[in-house]
N, C-alpha and C positions, 0 to 999 in steps of 0.2 A: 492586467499585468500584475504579475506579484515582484514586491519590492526587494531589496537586502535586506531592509530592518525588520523583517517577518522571521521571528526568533532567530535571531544570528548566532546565539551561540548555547547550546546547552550547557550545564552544567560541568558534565565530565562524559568525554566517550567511555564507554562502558558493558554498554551489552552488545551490540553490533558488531566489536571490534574485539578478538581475544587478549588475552592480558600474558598467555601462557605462552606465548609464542617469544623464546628472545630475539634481539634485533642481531643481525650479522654485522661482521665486519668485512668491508670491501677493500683490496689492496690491489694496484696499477701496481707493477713491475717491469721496469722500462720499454716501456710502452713506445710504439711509433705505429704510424699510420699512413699508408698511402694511398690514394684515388689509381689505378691503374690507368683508368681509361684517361682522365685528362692530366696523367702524369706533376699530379700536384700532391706536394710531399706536407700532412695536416697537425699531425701529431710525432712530438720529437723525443723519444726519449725520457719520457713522465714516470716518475715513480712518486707514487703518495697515496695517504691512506686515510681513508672514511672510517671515524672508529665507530664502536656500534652504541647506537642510539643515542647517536649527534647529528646534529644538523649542521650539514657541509654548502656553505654558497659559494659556487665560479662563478668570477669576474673575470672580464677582459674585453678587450677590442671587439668589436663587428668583424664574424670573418675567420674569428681567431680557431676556431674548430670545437667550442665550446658543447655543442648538441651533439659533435661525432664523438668527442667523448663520453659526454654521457649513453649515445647508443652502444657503445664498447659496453658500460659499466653494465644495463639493459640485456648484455650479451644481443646483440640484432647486429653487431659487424665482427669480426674477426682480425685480430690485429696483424701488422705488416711484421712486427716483429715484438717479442715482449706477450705477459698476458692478464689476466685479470683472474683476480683470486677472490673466494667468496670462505671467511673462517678459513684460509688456507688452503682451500679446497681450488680445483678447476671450475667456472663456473657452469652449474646444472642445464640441465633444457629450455627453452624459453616459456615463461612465465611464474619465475621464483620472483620475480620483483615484480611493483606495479610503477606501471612508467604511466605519466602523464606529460604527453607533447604540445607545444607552444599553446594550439588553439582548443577549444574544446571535444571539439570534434564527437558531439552529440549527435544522433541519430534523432532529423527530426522527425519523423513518421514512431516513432516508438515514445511513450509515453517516460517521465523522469524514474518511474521501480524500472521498464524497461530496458532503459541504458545502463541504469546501476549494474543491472543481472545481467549484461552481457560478457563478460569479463568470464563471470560463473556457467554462463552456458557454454563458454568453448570450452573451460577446463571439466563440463562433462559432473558438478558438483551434482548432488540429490537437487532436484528441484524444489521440493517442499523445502528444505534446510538452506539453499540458498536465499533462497522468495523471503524466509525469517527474517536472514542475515540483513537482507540489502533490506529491509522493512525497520529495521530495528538499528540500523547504520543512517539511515534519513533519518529518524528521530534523533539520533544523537549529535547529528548534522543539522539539527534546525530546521530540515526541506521535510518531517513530515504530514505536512499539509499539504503539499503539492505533488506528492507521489503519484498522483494519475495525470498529472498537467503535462503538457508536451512543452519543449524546449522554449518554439515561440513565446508563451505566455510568460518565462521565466526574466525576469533582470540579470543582467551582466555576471553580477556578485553572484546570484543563484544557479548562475547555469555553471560557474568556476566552483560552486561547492560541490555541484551533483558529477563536476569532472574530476576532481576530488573522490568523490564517495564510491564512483565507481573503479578507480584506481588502488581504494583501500581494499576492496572487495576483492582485487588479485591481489595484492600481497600485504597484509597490514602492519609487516616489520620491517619491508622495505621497499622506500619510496624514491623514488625519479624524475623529480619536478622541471619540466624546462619552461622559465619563465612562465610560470603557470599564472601571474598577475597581470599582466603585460598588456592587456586588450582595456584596462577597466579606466576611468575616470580617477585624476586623485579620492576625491572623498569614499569613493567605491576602496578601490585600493586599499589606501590605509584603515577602512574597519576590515577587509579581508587579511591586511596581516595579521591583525591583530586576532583574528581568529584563526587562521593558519598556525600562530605562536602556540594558541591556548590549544588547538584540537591538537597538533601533532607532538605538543610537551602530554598529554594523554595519552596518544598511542604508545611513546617511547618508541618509535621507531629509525632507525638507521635513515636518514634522509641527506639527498642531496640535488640543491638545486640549483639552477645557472639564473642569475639575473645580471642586469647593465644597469641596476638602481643600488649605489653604493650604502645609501641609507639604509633603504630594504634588507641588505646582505646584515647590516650592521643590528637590525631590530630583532632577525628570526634567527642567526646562526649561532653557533657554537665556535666553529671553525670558517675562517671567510681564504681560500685560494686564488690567490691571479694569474692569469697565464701571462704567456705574450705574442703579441702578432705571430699569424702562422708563418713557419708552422709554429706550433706550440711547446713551448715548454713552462715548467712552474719559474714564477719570478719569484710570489714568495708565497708565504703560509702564516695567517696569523691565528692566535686563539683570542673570540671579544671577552672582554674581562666584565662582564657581567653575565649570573645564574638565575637572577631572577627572570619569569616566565609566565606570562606574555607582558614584553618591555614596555615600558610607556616610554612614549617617542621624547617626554622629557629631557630621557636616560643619554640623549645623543646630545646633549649639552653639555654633559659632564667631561670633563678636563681631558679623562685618559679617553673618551670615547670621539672626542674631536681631533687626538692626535692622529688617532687611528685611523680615522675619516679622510685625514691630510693627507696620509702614506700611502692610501686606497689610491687616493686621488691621482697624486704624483705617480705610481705605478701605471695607471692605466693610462696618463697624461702620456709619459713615457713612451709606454707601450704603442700608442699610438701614433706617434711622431717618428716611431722608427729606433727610438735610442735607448729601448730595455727589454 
């Protein structure tokens, strides 16, 4: 079994990942959503914006519609009404972003370069040039030692980096995280944020991810959003007042960042009792 502490963190992503690519920006324009078939009405009316190459965390309730939004942003549902704008743009065909969903959802029978390169073999990339890529994206990921290992033999942390790695490989300016920590042990956890912080303040890319860990939101974001019980609408929108990158969990002790933690709180408290 290979561990998380088997190089966690390189230095600087760099060659695996292009530097020339800028990040977009994503804009919901009131937005609603509806399930037709079980006539359940998910999203309300949302307007708000992902600026480019910040990291955006949803919060809210269980339930709240938090993943249907992010499929929206993903382009993979089609909205009831309202739409999703990419630079202003309608958004393109699927696979301009790399989306990564709750579990890892690695293919065990294909080895960790294998999963990587899947991403690049549906979009049809040169084989030689992507085989580089996703070679040269493990190293920068810490996993290139294990690039023939198959999933099994990988730990929790490592199988969330290679889920990770092969999500940079679709798009490496813009990322789609739903709860992508979710499954891990605290101690696991908190050194994956901490390398989450550091890898994706490297790519510079446009991210946004949905977590129910108020802390979490508080360590990795730029921008932290609340909804509220579905259907959803935005309650509120804050910017964390700290630039420094990758934060020491210290940093949540400090004055303004426990206010901010309390307003989280009370939001979702809220939100969840029915009364916001």
């Amino acid at each position: 079994m290979f561990t998380a502490s088997s190089k966690i963190m390189p230095s600087k992503v760099s060659r695996g990942v292009s530097a020339t690519i800028a990040a977009p920006e994503l804009t919901l324009e009131n937005l609603s959503y509806s399930y037709t078939l079980k006539d359940t009405h998910v999203l309300d009316d949302i307007s708000l914006g992902f600026p480019a190459g910040k990291f955006t965390s949803i919060l809210g309730p269980s339930g709240a519609g938090k993943s249907t939004l992010l499929e929206h942003l993903a382009g993979l549902l089609t909205p009831t009404s309202g739409r999703v704008l990419l630079d202003d743009q309608p958004l393109p065909p699927l696979g301009f972003a790399g989306y990564m969903p709750q579990r890892d959802c690695l293919l065990p029978w294909r080895t960790v370069l294998a999963n990587v390169l899947l991403g690049a073999q549906i979009q049809h990339m040169n084989k030689a040039e992507a085989k580089k890529m996703a070679l040269e994206l493990l190293h920068d990921f810490g996993l290139g030692e294990v690039a023939s290992a198959f999933p099994a033999q990988l730990s929790g942390g490592m199988r969330q980096r290679v889920a990770l790695a092969r999500t940079v490989m679709v798009s490496r300016n813009l990322l789609l995280l739903d709860e992508p920590l979710s499954a891990l042990d605290a101690l696991n956890r908190l050194s994956l944020q901490q390398w989450l912080s550091r890898t994706i303040g490297d790519l510079g890319a446009t991210t946004v991810m949905i977590t129910h860990d108020i802390r979490e939101a508080l360590l990795l974001s730029d921008q932290i959003v609340v909804l509220s019980a579905r259907p959803a609408t935005v309650v509120a929108v804050y910017e964390v007042p700290l630039a420094e990158r990758p934060r020491d969990p210290a940093h949540l002790h400090d004055a303004s960042m426990q206010r901010l933690e309390q307003r989280l709180l009370n939001h979702l408290l809220a939100a969840e009792s029915g009364s916001g």
